[in-house]
N, C-alpha and C positions, 0 to 999 in steps of 0.2 A: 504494500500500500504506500502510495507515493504522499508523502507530509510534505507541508505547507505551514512554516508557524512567522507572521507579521506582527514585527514588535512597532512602537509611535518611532522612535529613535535611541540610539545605543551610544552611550557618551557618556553616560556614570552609572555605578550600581548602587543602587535603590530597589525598594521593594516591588515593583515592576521587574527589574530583572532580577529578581532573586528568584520571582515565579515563574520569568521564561527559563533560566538556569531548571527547575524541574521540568518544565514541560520538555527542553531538549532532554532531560535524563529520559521522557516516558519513551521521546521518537527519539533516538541516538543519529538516524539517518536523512532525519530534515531538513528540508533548507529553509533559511533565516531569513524572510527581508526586511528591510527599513529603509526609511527614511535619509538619516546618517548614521553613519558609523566610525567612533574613534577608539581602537582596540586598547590603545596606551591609556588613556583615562578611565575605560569599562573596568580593565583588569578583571577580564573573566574567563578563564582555562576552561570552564565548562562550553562558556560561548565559542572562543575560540575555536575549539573542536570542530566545528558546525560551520559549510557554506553558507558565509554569509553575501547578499547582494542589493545595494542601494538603490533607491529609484535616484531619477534627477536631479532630485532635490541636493542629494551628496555630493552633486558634484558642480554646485555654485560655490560663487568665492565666499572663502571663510567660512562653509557651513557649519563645523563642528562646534563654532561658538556663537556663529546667528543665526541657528535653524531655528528659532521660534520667527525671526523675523521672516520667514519663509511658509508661515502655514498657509497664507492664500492659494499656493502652491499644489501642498500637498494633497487635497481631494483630487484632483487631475493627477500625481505623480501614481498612485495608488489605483487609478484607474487605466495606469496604461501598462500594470504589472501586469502580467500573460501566465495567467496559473491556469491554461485548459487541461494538462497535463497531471494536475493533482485531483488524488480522489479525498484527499481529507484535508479542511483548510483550519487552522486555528491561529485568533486574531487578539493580542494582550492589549486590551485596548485604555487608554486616559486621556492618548492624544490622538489624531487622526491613523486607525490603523486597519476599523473594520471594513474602511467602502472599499473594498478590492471587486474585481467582475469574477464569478467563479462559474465554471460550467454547470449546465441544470443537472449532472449526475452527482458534483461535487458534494459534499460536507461541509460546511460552514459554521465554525462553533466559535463562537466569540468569549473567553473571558475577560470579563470588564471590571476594571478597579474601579471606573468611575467614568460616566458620560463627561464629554469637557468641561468641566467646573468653572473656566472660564468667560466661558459661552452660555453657559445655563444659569445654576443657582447662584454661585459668585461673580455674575456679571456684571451687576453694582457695587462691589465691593472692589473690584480688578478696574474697573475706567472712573474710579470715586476721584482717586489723587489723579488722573491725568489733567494735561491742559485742555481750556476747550478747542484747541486746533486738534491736539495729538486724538481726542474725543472725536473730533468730527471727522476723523479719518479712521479712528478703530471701529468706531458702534456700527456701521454698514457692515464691515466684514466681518464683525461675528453674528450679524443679522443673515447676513450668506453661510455663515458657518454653522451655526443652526439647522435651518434650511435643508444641507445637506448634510448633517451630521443623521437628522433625523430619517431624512428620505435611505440615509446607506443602512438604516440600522434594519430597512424590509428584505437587505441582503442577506443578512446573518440569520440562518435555519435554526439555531438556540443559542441562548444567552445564559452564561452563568457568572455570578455574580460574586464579590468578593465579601460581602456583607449582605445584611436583611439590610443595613442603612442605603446602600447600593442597588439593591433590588427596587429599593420606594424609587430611586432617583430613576432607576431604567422603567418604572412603570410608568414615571411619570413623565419623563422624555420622551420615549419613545411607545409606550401603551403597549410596551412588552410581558410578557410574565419570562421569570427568569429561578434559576438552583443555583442557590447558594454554596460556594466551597472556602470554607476560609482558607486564606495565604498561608503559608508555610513560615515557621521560624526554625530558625538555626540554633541548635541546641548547643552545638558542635564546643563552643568556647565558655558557654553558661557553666558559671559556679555560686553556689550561693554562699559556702561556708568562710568566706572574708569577710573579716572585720570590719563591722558599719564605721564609717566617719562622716563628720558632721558636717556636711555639706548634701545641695542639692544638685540635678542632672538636669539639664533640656538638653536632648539628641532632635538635630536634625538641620534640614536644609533653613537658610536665614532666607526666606521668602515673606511675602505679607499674611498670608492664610496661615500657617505654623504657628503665629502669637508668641516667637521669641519674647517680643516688646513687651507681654505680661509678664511674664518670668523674672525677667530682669528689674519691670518696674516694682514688682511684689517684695523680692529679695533686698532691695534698694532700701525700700520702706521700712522691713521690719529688719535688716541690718545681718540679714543671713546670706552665707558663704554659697557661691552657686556657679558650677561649672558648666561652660555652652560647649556644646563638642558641632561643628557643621561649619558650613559656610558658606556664601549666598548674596546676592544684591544689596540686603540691609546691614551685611555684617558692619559696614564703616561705622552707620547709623544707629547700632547697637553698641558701641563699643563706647561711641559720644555719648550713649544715654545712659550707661553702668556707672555702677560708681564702686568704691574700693571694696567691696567684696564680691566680684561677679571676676569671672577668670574666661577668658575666651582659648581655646583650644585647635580652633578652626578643624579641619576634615582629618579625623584619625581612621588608623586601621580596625579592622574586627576585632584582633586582642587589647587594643586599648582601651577600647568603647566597651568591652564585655569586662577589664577589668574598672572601668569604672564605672558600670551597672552593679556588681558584685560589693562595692565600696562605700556608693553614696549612700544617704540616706531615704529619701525617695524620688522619684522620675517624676517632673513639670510637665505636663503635657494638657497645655492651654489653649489648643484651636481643634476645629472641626474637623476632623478626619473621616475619610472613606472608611476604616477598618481598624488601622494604627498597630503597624509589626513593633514601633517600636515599644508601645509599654507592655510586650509580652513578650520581647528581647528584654525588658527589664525584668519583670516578674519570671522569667526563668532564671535569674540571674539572684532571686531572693526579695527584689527591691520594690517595695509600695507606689502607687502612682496616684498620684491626686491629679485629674484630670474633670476640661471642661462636662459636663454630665449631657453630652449629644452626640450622634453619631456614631461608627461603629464602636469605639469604644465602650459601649453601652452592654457588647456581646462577650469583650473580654474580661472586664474588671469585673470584681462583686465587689458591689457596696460594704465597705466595714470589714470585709473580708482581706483582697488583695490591695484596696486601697481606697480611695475616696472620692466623692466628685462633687465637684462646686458648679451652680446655676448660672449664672453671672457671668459670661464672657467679659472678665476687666480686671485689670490688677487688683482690685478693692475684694472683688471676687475668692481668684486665688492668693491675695493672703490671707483671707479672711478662712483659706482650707489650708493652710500651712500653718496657721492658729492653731486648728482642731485638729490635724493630726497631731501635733508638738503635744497637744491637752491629750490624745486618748488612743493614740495610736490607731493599730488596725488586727483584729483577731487572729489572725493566722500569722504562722513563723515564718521564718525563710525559707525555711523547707517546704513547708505548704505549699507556699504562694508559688513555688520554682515545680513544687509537682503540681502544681493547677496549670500553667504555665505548658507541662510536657503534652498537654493534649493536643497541642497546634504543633505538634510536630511536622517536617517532610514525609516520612511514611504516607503519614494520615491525610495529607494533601492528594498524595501522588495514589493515593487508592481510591480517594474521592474521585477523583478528576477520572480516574480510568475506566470506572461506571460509569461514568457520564455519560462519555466517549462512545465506550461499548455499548449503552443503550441508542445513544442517536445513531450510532453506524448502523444499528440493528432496526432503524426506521422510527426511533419516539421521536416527537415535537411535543416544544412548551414554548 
């Protein structure tokens, strides 16, 4: 059986590619495409393996670092990929990955982290801070990108979804019904039995949707020690806004980031997430997570259990849960919280997904 697996673009490893890293473990024999591709900043042996090959898009100036300036692009790039040849297509979608044209025999299975966030529910949140020029040049093209985001999503034969939080967003995008498989986390580096120290965690990309900004301004407040591990467009702007106990780390490797999930005291995690690998990279690791209370993170923490969640998206918010855990902790030990944690294992991914699989090959629709 000839595979087909279409990632948005390949230029750093994030939890998108952590879950195409399985999906090539399921098909060893597939070919890859994207958009761009930079092998030296993915740093992924698993991808590597794997024929990978770019549409157009890869091969404008300076894509590796302005392919998002390039999405008008890629609905056309993706329709001029020629997969008549594969019997089974599967498409990791958040950015432009599912409109591919596949033959009427083909397979067409989309896993979706997330309909474009940009384009959809955070559409006013993403052109709020622009100017009104930079505004009166974006809001048409993600009026077009809509448009056909929605029209490609009648391409894709089933949709599975990386959360219930995800599943709402593709019903209501696209008036799909879609099976849930949650992401895979990597256990591989997870230790719980290190020595807490008194500081806190935010892992992740310095973007506007992440809520570094809470973190920092929370910590700021109440005069507690808190480590940023990422790095990203607001990093500058974050660094002006910290003040002497906030420590910026910028982009570490898997052993660093796992020995500092194992160390801190608990994981910040202040913005809306599709899913959130990472506070169950923390929670395997032993470590509590106070987290905004929306989103998929709704499916991984338990309340009072692995850790806690505040209402309030605003720093007034999360300190006000960095109060109450300091006042009362959270019921389970490290060892709990790290074996709560091992259920979102890669196995359990890679068994889920292969039913899936095996059912649609065998002719279901949802």
């Amino acid at each position: 059986m000839r595979t087909a697996i279409i990632h948005y673009w390949l230029v750093n490893r994030r939890g998108g590619e952590r879950v195409l890293e399985e999906l090539c473990g399921l098909f060893p024999d597939a070919d890859l495409f994207t958009h761009v591709h930079d092998p030296q900043a993915l740093g992924s042996p698993v991808i590597a393996r794997h024929s990978v090959r770019t549409t157009f898009v890869g091969r404008l100036p300076w894509a590796a670092k302005l392919y998002r300036h390039y999405l008008p692009l890629m609905p056309l790039a993706l329709e001029e990929l020629d997969l008549r040849g594969y019997d089974l297509v599967l498409s990791s979608e958040s950015g432009p990955a599912k409109g591919v044209i596949t033959a009427p025999g083909t397979l067409h299975l989309c896993y979706c982290h997330s309909p474009m966030r940009y384009a959809w529910d955070l559409y006013h949140e993403y052109v709020g801070g622009f100017s009104p020029l930079r505004r009166a040049f974006v809001s048409p093209l993600l009026h077009y990108m809509r448009l056909w985001d929605q029209a490609s999503a009648n391409r894709v034969d089933c949709f599975v979804a990386n959360s219930e939080h995800v599943a709402g967003r593709i019903r209501k995008c696209y008036r799909r019904e879609s099976r849930v498989v949650h992401p895979p986390v990597d256990l591989s580096l997870a230790r719980h039995d290190r020595p807490r120290e008194d500081f806190y965690l935010f892992v992740g990309e310095l973007v506007p949707y992440k809520r570094a900004d809470l973190a920092v301004e929370a910590c700021n407040r109440l005069g507690r020690r808190l480590v940023v591990i990422g790095g990203g467009p607001l990093e500058k702007r974050l660094r002006n806004l910290a003040g002497p106990t906030v420590t910026f780390l910028g982009r570490q490797s898997g052993a660093t980031l796992a020995e500092h999930y194992g160390r801190c005291r608990a994981l910040l995690f202040p913005g809306l997430e599709d899913f959130g690998i990472t506070p169950l990279e923390a929670m395997a690791s032993g470590a509590p997570v106070l987290a905004l209370g929306r989103g998929g993170v709704l499916e991984s923490v338990r309340e009072g259990e692995t850790g806690l969640f505040f209402r309030e998206q605003s720093a007034e918010g999360l300190a006000a849960a960095i109060q109450d855990f300091e006042r009362r902790g959270v019921r389970l030990s490290a060892g709990d919280i790290a074996a709560h944690a091992a259920a979102w294992d890669a196995p359990r991914f890679r068994g889920a997904m292969s039913a899936l699989i095996d059912e649609a090959l065998a002719g279901a629709r949802w």
